[in-house]
N, C-alpha and C positions, 0 to 999 in steps of 0.2 A: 278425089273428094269423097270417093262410096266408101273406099278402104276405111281412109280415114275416123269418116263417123262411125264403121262400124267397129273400129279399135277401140275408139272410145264408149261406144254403147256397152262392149264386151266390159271393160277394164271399170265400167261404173256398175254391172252386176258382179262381175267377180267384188267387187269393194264392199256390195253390199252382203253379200253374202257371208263373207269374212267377218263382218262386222255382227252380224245375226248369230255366226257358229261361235266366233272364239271366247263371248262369256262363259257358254258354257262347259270349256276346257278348264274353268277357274272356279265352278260349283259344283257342287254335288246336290241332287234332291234327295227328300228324307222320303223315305219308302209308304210313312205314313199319311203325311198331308203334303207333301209332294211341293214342300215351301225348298226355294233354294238358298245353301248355303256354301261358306267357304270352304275350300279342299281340308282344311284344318283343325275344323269343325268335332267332335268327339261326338255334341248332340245336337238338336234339331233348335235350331231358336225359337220357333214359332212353336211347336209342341212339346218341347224336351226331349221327345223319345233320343235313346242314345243309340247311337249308329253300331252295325256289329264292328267288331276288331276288323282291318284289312287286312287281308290275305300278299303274302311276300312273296 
């Protein structure tokens, strides 16, 4: 029964945790007012500033 709960204790922070990091795989912040936006993004929505070119 110990195992148990603590499989599941483990496997509800690993959840949460995944849940907290993987937005951030999908934004980028603008350098300037640090608003998040999409990977795709060119410039900043919340301030315009436009993003430097990405490096290849």
């Amino acid at each position: 029964m110990d195992l148990t709960l603590y499989l599941v204790v483990m496997v509800g922070v690993m959840l949460v945790v995944v849940l907290i990091s993987v937005p951030s795989l999908f934004t980028k912040r603008c350098p300037q007012c640090g608003h998040k936006n999409p990977l795709e993004a060119s410039r900043c929505r919340s301030c315009e500033r436009d993003f430097p070119p990405e490096e290849s």
